[in-house]
C-alpha positions as CSV (number, residue, x, y, z in Angstrom):
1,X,143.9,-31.5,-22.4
2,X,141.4,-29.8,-19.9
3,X,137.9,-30.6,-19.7
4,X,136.9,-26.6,-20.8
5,X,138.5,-27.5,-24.4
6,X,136.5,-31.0,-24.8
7,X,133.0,-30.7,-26.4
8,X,129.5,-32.1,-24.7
9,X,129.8,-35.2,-26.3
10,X,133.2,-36.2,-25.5
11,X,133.0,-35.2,-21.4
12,X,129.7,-37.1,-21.4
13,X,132.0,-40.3,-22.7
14,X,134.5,-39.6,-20.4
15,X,132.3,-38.9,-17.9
16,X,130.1,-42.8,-18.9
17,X,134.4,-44.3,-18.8
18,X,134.8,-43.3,-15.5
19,X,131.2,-44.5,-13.7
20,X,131.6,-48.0,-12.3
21,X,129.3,-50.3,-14.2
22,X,126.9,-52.7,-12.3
23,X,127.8,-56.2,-12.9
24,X,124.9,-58.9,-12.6
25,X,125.5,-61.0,-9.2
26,X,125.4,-64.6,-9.3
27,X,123.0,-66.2,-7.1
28,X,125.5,-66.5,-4.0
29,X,125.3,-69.2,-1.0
30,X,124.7,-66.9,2.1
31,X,127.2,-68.4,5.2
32,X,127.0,-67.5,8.7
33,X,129.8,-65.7,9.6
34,X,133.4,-67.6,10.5
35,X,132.4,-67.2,14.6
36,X,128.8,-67.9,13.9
37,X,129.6,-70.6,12.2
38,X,132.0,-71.8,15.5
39,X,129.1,-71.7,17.8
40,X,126.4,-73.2,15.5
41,X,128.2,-76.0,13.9
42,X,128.4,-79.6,15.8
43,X,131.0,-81.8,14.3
44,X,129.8,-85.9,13.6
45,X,131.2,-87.0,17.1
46,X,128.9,-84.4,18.7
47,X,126.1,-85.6,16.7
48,X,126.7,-89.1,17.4
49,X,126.6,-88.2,21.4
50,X,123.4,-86.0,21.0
51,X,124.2,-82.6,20.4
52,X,122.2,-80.8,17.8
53,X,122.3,-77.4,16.3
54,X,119.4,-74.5,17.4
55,X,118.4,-71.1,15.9
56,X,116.4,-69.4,18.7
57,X,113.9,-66.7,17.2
58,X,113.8,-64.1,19.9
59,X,111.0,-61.7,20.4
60,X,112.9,-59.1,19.0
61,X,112.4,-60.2,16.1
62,X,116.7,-61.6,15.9
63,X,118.2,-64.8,15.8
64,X,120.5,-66.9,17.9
65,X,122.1,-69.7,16.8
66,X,123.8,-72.1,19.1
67,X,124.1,-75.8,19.8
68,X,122.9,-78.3,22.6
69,X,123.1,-81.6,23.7
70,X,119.5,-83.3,23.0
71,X,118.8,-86.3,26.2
72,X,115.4,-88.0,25.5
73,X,114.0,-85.3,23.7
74,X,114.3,-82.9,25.6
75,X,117.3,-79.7,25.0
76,X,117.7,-77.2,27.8
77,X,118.6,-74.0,26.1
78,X,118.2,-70.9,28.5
79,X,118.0,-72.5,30.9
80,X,114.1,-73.6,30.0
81,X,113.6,-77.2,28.9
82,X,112.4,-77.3,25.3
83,X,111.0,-80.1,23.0
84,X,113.6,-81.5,20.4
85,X,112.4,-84.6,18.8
86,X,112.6,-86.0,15.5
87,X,109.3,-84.8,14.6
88,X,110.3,-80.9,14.4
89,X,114.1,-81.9,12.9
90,X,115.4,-80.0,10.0
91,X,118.4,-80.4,8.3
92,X,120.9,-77.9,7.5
93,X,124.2,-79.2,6.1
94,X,122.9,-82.8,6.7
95,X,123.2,-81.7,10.5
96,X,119.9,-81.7,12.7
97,X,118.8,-78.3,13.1
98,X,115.6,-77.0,15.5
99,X,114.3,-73.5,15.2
100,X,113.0,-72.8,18.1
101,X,110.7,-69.7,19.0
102,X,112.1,-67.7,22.0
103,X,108.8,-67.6,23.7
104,X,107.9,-71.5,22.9
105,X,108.7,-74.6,24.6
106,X,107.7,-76.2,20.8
107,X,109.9,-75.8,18.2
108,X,109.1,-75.0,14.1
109,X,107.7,-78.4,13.0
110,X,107.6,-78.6,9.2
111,X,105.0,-81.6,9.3
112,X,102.5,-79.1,11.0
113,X,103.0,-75.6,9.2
114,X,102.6,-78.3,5.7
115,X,98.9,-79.0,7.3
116,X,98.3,-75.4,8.0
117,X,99.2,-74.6,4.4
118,X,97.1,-76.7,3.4
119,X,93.9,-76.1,5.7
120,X,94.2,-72.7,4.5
121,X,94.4,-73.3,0.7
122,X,98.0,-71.9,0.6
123,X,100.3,-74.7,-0.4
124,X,101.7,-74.4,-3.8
125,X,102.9,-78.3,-4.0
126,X,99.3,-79.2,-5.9
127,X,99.6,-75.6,-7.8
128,X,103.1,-77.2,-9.0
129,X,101.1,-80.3,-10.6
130,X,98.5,-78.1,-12.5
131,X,100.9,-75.8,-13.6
132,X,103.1,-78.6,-15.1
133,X,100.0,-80.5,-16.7
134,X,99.3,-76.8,-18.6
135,X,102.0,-76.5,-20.0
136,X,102.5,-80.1,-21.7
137,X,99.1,-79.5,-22.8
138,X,100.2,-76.0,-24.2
139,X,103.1,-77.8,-26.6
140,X,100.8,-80.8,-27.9
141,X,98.0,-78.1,-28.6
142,X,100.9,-76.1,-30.1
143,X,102.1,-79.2,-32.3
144,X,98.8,-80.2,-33.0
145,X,98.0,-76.9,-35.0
146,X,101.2,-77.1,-36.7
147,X,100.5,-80.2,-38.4
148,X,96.7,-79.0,-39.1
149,X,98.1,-75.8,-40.9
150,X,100.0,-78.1,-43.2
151,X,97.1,-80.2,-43.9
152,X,94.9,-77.1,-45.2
153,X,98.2,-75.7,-47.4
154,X,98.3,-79.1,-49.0
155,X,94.8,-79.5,-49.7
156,X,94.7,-75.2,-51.2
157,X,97.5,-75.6,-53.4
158,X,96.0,-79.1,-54.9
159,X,92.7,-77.3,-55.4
160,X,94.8,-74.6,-56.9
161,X,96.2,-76.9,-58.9
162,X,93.1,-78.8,-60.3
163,X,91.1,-75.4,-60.6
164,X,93.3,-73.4,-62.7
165,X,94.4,-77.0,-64.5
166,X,90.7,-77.5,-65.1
167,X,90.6,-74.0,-66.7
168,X,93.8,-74.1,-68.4
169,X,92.7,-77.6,-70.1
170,X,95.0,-79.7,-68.3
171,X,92.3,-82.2,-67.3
């Protein structure tokens, strides 16, 4: 059959059978790419003789990751000394990572940007704690008025009860 003999209806279904529906993506893992992943990862018997993994944020605004020998901590990566000790450590794959700004001798230190956040009133670990305490509240307030509801219907349909007993000549 040609499409000039089909009616709207039916070329609008085949026209909906033929468009490739969307599917809903699972959260995925992201992965450096397989060389990336060559350059960056250090093995346990690098780690155990002081190599570390870096991701140097350049000024362009790009990333660079690569690995280094850490001696007394200190890491020479561009040929600039830079601080690496255990104070600005991150882990990534249980393997110590530094991010390192390009234009720093002082890498990322999570201790420090968690005392910024909070200086500044943006940390959400305490917002976490308040919000958690609402909601419990919430379901025993919830619960609480459930129970109270059944209290009043008892008590109506007793009074019910006694009124129209009372009338009828019950009592």
């Amino acid at each position: 059959m040609e499409n000039k003999d089909l009616s709207l209806n039916e070329k609008v279904d085949l026209l909906l059978k033929n468009v490739p529906t969307e599917k809903e993506e699972e959260n995925k893992t992201w992965k450096l790419p397989f060389l990336k992943r060559m350059k960056f990862n250090v093995s346990k018997k690098k780690i155990e003789n002081g190599f570390a993994q870096f991701i140097i944020v350049r000024s362009t605004r790009s990333m660079e990751f690569t690995r280094a020998k850490v001696k007394d901590g200190i890491a020479i990566i561009d040929g600039f000394p830079r601080v690496a000790t255990s104070d600005h450590v991150l882990l990534y794959n249980n393997k110590p990572t530094y991010i390192i700004p390009e234009w720093s001798l002082k890498p990322f230190s999570p201790e420090e940007n968690y005392a910024i956040t909070e200086k500044e009133k943006m940390n959400i670990a305490g917002r976490r704690a308040v919000l958690s305490v609402l909601e419990t509240e919430k379901i025993k307030n919830k619960k609480d008025l459930g129970g109270l509801v059944w209290v009043i219907i008892v008590i109506a349909v007793v009074g019910g009860l006694y009124y129209f007993g009372k009338q009828s000549g019950w009592f």
